[in-house]
VOGU-3710 file (C-alpha; in Angstrom, 3 decimals, decimal comma):
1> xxxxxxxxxx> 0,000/0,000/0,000  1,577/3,745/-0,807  0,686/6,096/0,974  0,538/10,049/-0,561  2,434/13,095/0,468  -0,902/14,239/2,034  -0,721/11,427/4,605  3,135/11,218/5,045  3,108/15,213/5,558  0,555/14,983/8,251
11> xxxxxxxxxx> 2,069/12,058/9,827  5,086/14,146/9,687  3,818/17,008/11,219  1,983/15,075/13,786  4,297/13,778/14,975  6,884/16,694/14,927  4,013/18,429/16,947  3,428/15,652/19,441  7,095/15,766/19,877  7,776/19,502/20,434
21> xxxxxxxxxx> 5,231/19,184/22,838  6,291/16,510/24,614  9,815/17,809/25,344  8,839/20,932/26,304  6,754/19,570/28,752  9,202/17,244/30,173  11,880/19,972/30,395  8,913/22,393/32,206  8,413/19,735/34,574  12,266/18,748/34,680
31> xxxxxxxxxx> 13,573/22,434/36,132  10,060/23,048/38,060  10,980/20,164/40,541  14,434/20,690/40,830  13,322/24,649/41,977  10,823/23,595/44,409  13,785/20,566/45,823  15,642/23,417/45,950  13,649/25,958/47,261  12,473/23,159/50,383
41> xxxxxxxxxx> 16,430/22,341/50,861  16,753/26,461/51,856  13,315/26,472/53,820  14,573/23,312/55,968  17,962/24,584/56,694  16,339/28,029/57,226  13,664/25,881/59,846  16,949/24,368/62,057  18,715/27,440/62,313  15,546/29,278/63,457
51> xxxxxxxxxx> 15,033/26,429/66,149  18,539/26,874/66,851  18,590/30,332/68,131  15,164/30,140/69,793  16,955/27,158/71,625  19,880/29,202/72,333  17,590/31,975/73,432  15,500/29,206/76,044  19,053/28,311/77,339  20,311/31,622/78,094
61> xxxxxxxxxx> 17,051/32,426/79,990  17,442/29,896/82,369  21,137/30,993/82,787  19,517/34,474/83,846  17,622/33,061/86,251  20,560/31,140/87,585  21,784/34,597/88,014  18,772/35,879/89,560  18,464/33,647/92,038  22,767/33,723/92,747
71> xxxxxxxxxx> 22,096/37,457/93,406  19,193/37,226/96,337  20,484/38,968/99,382  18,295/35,544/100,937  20,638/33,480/98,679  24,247/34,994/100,014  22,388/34,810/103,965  21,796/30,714/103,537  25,296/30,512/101,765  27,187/32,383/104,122
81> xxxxxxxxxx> 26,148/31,429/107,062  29,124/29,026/109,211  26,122/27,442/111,067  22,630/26,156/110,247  20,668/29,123/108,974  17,090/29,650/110,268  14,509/27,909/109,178  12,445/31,203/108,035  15,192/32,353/106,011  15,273/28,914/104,482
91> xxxxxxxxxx> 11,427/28,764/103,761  11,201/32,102/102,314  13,758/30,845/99,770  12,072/27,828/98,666  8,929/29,888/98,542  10,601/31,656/95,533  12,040/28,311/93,928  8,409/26,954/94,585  6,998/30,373/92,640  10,018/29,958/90,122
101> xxxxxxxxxx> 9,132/26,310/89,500  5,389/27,504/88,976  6,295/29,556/86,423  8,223/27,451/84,485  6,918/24,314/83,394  10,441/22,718/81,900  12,299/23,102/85,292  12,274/19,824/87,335  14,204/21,090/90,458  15,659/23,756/91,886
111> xxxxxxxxxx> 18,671/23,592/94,512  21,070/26,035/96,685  23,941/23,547/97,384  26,497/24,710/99,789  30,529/25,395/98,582  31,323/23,390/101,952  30,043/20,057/103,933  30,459/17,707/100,743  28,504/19,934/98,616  25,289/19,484/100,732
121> xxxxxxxxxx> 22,484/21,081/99,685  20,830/23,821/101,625  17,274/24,349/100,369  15,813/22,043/97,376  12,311/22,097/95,906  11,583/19,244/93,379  8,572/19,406/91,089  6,182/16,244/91,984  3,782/15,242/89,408  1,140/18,228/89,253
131> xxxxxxxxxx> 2,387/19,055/92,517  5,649/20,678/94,193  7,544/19,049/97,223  10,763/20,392/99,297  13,524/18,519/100,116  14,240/19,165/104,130  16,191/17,531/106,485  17,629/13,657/106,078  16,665/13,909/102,597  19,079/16,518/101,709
141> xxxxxxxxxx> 22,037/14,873/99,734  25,401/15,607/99,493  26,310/16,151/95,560  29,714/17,218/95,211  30,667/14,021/92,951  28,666/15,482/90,731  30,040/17,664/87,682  27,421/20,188/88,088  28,470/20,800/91,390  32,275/20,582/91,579
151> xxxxxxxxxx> 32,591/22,449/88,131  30,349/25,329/88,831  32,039/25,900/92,426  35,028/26,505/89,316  33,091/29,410/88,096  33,432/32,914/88,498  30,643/35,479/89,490  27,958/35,099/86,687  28,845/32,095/84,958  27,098/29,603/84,167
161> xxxxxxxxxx> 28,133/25,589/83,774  25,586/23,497/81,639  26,152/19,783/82,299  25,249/17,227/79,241  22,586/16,005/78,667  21,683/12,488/80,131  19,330/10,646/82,371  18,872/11,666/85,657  19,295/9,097/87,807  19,531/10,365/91,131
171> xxxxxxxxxx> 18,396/9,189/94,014  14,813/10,797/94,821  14,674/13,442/92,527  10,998/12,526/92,010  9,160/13,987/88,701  13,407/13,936/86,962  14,247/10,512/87,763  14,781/8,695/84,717  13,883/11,545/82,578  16,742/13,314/80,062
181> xxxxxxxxxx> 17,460/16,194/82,075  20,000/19,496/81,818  21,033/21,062/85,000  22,634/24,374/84,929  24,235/25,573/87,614  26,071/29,097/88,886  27,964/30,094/91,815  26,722/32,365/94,784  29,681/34,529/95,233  30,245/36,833/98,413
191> xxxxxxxxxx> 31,780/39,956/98,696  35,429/38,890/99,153  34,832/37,111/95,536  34,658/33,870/97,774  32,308/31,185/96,318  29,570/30,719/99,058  26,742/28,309/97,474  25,396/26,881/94,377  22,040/27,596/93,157  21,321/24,795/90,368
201> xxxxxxxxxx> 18,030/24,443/87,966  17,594/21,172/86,846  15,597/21,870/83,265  13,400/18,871/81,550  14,677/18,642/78,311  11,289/16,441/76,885  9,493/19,982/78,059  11,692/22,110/76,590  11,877/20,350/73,112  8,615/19,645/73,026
211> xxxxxxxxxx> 7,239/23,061/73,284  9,743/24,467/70,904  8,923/21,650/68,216  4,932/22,545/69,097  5,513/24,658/66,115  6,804/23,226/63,840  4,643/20,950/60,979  3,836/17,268/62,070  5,606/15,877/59,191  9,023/17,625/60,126
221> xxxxxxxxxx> 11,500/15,035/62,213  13,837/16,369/65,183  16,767/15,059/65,854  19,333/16,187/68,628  22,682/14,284/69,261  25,536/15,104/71,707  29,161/16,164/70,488  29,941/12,288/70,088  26,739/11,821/68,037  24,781/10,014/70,524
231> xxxxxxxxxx> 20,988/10,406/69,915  19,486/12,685/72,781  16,337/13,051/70,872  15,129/10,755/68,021  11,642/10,370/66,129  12,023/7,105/67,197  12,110/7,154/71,307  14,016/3,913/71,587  17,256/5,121/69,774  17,848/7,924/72,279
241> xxxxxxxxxx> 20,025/7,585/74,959  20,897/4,274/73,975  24,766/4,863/75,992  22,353/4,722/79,247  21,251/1,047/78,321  24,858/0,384/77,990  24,782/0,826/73,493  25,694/3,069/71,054  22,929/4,839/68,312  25,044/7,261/66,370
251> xxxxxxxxxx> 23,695/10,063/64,514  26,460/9,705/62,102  25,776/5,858/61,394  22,186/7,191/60,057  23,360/10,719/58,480  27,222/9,895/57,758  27,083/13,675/56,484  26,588/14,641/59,712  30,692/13,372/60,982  31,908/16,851/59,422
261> xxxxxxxxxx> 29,589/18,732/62,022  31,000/16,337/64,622  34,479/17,011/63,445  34,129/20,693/63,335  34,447/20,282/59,630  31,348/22,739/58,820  28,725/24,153/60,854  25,681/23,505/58,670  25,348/20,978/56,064  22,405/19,082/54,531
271> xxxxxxxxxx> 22,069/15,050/54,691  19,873/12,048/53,663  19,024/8,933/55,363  16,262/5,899/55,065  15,175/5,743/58,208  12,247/3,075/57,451  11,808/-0,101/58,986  10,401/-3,561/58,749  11,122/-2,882/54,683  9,637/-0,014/54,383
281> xxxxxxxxxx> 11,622/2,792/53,041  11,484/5,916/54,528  13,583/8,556/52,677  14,424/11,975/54,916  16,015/15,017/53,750  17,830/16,677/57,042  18,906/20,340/57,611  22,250/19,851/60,534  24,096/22,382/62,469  26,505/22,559/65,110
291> xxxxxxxxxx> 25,083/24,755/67,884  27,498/26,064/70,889  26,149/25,530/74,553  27,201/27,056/77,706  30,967/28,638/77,805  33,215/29,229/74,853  36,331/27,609/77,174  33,903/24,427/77,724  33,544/23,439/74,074  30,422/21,870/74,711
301> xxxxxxxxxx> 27,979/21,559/71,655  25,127/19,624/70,322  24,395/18,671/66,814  20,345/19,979/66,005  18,582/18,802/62,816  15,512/19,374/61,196  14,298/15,979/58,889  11,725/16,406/56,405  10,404/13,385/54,451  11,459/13,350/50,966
311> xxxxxxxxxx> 7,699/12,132/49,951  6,550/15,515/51,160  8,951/16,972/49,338  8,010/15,371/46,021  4,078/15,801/47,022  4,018/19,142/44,902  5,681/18,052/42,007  2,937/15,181/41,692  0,362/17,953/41,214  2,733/19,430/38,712
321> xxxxxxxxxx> 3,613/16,502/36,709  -0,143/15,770/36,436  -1,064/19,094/34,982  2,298/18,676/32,877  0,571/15,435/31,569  -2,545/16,926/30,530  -0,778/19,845/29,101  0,803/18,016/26,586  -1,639/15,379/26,268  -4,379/18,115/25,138
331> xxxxxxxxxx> -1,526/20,614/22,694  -0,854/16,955/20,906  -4,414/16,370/20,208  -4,436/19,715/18,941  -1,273/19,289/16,937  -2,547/15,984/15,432  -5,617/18,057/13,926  -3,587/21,041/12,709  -1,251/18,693/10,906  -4,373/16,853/8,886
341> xxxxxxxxxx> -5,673/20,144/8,149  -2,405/21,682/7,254  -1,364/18,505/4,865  -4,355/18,846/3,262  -4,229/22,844/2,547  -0,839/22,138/1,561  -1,385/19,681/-0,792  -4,191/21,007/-2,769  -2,097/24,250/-4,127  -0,083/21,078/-5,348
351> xxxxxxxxxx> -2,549/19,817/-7,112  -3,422/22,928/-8,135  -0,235/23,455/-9,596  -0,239/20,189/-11,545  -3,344/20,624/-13,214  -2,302/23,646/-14,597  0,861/22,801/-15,566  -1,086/19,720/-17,202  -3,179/21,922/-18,806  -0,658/24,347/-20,436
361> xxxxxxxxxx> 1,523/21,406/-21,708  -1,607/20,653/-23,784  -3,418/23,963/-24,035  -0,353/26,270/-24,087  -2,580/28,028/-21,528  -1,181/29,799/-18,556  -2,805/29,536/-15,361  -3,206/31,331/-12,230  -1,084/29,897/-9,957  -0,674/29,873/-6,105
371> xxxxxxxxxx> 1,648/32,541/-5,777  1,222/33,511/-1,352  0,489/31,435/1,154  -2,486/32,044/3,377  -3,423/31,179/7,006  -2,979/27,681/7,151  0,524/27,756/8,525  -0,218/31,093/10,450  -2,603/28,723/11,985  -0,563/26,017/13,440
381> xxxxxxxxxx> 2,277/28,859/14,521  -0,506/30,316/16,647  -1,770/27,315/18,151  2,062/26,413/19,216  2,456/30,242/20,413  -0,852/29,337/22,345  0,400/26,356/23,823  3,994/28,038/24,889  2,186/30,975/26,219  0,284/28,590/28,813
391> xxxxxxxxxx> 3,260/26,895/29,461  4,956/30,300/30,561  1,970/30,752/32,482  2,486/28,220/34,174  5,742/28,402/34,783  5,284/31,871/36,227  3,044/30,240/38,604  5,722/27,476/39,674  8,436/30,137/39,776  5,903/32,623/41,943
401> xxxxxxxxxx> 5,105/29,747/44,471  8,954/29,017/44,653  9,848/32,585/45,586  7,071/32,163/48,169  8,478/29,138/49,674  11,845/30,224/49,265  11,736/33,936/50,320  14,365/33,899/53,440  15,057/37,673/54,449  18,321/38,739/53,809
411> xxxxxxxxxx> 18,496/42,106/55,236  21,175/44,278/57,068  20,474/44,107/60,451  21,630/47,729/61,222  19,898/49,859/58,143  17,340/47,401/56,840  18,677/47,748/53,737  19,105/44,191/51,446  22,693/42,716/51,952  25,261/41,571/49,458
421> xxxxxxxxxx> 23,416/38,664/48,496  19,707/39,792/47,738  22,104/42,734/45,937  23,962/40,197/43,876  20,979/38,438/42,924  19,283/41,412/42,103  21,460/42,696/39,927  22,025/39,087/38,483  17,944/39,015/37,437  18,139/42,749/36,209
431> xxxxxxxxxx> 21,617/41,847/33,738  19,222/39,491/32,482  16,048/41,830/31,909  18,479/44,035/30,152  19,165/41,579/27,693  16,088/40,562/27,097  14,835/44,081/26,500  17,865/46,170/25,226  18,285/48,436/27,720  20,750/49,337/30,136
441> xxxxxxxxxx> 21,818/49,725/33,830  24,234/51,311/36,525  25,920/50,172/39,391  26,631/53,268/41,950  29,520/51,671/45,079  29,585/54,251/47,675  31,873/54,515/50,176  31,890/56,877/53,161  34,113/59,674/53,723  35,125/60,407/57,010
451> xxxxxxxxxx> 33,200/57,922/58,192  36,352/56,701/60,524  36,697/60,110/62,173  32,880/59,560/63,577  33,620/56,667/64,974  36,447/57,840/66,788  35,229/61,008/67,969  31,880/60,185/69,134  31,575/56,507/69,505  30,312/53,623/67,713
461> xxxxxxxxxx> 26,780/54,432/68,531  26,671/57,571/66,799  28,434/56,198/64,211  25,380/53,235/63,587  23,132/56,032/63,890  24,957/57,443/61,267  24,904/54,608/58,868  20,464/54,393/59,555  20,512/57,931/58,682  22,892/57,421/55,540
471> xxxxxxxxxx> 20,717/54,325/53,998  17,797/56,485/54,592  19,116/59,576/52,590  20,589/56,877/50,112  16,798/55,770/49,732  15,145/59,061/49,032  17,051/59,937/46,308  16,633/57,090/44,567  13,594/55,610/42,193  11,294/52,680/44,327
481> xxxxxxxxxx> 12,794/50,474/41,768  15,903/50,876/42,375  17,705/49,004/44,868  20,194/50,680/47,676  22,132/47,945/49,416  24,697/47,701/52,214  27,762/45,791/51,819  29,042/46,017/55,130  30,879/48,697/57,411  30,388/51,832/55,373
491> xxxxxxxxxx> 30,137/50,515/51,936  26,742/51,077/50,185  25,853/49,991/46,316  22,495/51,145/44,082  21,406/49,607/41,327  19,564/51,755/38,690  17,408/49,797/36,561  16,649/50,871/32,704  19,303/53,490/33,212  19,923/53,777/29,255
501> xxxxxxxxxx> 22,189/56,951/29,342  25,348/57,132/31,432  24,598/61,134/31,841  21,375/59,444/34,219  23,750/57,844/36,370  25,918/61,111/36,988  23,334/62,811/37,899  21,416/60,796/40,809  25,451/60,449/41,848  25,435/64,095/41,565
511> xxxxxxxxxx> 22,861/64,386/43,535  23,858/61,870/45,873  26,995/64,055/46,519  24,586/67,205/46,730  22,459/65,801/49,622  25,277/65,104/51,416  26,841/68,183/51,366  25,127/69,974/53,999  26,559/68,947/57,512  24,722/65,638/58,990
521> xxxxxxxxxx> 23,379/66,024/62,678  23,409/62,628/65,160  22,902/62,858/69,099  22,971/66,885/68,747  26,427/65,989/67,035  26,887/67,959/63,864  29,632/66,468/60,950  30,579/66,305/57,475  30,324/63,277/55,790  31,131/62,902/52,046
531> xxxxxxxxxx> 30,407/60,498/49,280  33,079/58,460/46,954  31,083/57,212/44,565  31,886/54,910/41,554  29,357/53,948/38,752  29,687/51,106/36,442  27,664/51,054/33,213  25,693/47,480/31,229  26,092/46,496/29,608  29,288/49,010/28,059
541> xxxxxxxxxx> 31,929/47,904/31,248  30,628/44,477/32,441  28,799/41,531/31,191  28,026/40,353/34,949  26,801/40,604/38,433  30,312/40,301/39,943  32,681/41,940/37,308  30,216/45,057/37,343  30,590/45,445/40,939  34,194/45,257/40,796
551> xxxxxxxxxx> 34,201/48,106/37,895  32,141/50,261/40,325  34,913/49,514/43,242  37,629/50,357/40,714  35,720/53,774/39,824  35,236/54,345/43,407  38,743/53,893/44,815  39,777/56,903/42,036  37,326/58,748/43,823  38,838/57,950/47,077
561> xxxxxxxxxx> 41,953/59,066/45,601  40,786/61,854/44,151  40,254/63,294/47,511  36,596/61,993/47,545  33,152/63,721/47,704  32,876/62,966/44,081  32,143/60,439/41,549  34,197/58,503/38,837  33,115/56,348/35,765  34,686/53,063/35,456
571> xxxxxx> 35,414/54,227/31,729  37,349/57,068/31,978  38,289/55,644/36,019  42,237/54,254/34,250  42,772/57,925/32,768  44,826/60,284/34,108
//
């Protein structure tokens, strides 16, 4: 059987169509997960780091109250004293554990243990079940064996000793016994810097986690190991603390990523691990860092992570590569149609043709002959056009949920201005809208004049007040789409978007230099304070982010030698 051109040209262009469409498809769905694996990699680490420093922030607090209670006139009385103290004095102290304990939830026990007699302790309220109980009498114990207590007699006035984390298995310490428990612990220190006492909180660390983890998504793992990787807190409650039942469940054996943090090899890093059991997989993506606890000189750290499972990970890009499916299912039907049609149309100015050639081979008769296409073609362009336009609708929408998910605020803490990273990727995105469209952009680097002599004459406050006041000035004179940017100490950058003549630059660095030339007032203090300013031009000096900052640096260090409070272009920045 032979088949015509009709039906070998649509076949052709079917298939080319189903094709094209196909790919594209695959390659949309291809980049769109890797952003969003991406874009959940930064959120996780983002997640641990947060936990970390509201951790840090929970352990610090009970150090302050440590303090607190270290600093009670009724504190240095009990300590002090070379025989028993009174009773009353003893009571009214427990009365304020007993209130402190009230108060917070996560502390098991709080102690005053005496820098003499074995380390016995003076006055001890233990939290009971619902209830609280003091310790009197008898059942006072001597600790002094215990690291808490013989290193924190070590410490000077207001430090604080944080003992590791393990089991508490002291002898009647009621609602902590057998329970993972912290105690931190502080000298009371008398006027002739001579260590009196100890006051020592014993903090439950199930309590603490657990309320810090309260906000965090169900589906998110914790994980918390000690600094020789032994699992403190695991999703699975069996594998922590396993050195207690005389075994060893390393975090590293599960997350072998996770040695480097160990080793002091990195301080954040990202790992994997199937944690699933009985056969069934269970793929986790993990966000690690090394977090400091209690003294520099101590060394003491714990490795925190943050798990997430990878199947909620991939749970958005299901959605995605069904919609993919049906894209490109529903543009190939389309293209199948548009290629019958357009064989046809395109074979009957063919035939066209060959009658009339036919006709003047035996007529001698000219014909009219097809001489311009018409819509048929047009037709099948559009419907493509159609079909990428959706696509890059879609893609908008993938890329607009990513920068949701993703958005992590990179600000300067000081000004409030975007850092050198959101600048950097700024600039990155608007090098590539200036391709697209043709037009051009500046880089302005600013540096401060006599920004030193601030400092030094009236203090480092003034001089932050200084920089606030600088970014906001920097601001004003700018467009809102612009971006000003601080790079750190008294460096500042702007980047002026669809700048397309160099004489627009000059002139907001112009004015730039004009703003500044009236004196600047801070704390009633009144100062000069110039501008060196560089600009860099795209896409004339630079074909990228990093070399166009460095042309603006080059232009501004002429400045600088130049005397300053002015501006140079990186252009003419070489010539004398």
């Amino acid at each position: 059987m032979q088949f015509g051109i009709r039906f070998r040209l649509g076949l052709l262009l079917a298939a080319f169509g189903v094709l094209a469409t196909g790919l594209t498809g695959l390659y949309s769905y291809q980049q769109s997960r890797a952003l969003l694996e991406r874009a959940a990699e930064r959120d996780l680490l983002t997640a641990t780091q947060v936990f970390g420093r509201r951790l840090s922030t929970v352990v610090h607090g009970i150090g302050d109250d440590v303090r607190w209670l270290g600093q009670l006139q009724l504190t240095h009385a009990i300590g002090a004293s070379d025989s028993p103290p009174p009773e009353t004095s003893k009571a009214a102290l427990a009365d304020i554990f007993q209130a402190m304990l009230h108060a917070n939830p996560e502390y098991f026990q709080i102690r005053l243990i005496s820098a003499e007699q074995h380390g016995l302790e003076l006055v001890r309220v233990d939290r009971d079940g619902p209830g609280q109980v003091r310790v009197s009498g008898d059942a006072l114990q001597e600790k002094s064996h215990f690291p808490y207590v013989f290193r924190g007699l070590q410490l000077r006035r207001g430090e604080v000793f944080l003992s590791k984390i393990g089991i508490d298995h002291e002898l009647g310490s009621h609602a902590a016994l057998s329970q993972p428990t912290m105690h931190v612990s502080g000298p009371v220190v008398g006027t002739d810097d001579k260590t009196l006492a100890l006051v020592v909180i014993s903090v439950d660390v199930n309590r603490v986690f657990g309320e810090l983890k309260a906000d965090l998504p169900g589906y998110l793992k914790l994980f918390l190991s000690n600094e020789w990787g032994d699992f403190l807190i695991h999703p699975d409650p069996s594998q922590a603390f396993g050195f207690d039942q005389g075994r060893r469940v390393l975090i590293q054996d599960s997350f072998a990523e996770v040695h480097r943090l160990l080793q002091g090899g990195a301080q954040q890093l990202l790992a994997r691990a199937d944690l699933g059991q009985g056969g069934e997989p269970n793929p986790l993506l993990g966000a690690f860092i090394r977090l400091p606890l209690g003294r520099e000189v101590d060394r003491s750290f714990v490795v925190l992570g943050i798990a997430e499972p990878l199947s909620e990970i991939v749970a958005s890009t299901r959605i995605l590569g069904r919609t993919t499916v049906q894209i490109v299912l529903a543009f190939s039907a389309v293209a199948i149609v548009l290629a019958a049609f357009a064989s046809r149309l395109l074979t009957r100015p063919l035939k066209q043709m060959t009658r009339e050639v036919k006709r003047f081979s035996s007529e001698h008769v000219v014909g009219e002959l097809p001489t311009q296409r018409r819509d048929e073609i047009g037709e099948l362009a559009r419907g493509f056009d159609e079909m990428q336009l959706r696509i890059k609708s879609y893609m908008a929408e993938i890329d607009a949920s990513r920068n949701h998910l993703a958005h992590v605020a990179r600000h300067d803490t000081l000004t409030g201005l975007p850092n050198r990273a959101v600048f950097v990727d700024r600039l990155e995105h608007a090098i590539l809208s200036a391709r697209r469209t043709g037009r051009g952009l500046a880089v302005l680097f600013i540096d401060l004049d006599r920004f030193k002599d601030v400092n030094d004459r009236f203090g480092h406050a003034a001089g932050d007040k200084t920089l606030v006041r600088v970014a906001q000035l920097l601001k004003s004179a700018v467009r809102e789409v612009d971006t000003v940017a601080r790079l750190g100490g008294d460096e500042f950058v702007i980047l002026l978007e669809s700048m397309d003549q160099e004489h627009d630059a000059r002139h907001v660095a112009q004015t730039l230099i004009d703003r500044f030339a009236e004196q600047m007032r801070v704390n009633n203090q009144s100062f000069d304070l110039g501008l060196s300013i560089g600009i860099s031009v795209y896409p004339r000096d630079a074909g990228d982010a990093n070399e166009l900052l460095q042309c603006a640096d080059e232009a501004m260090y002429l400045s600088k030698h130049r005397a300053g409070n002015r501006y140079s272009v990186f252009e003419t920045a070489g010539k004398p």
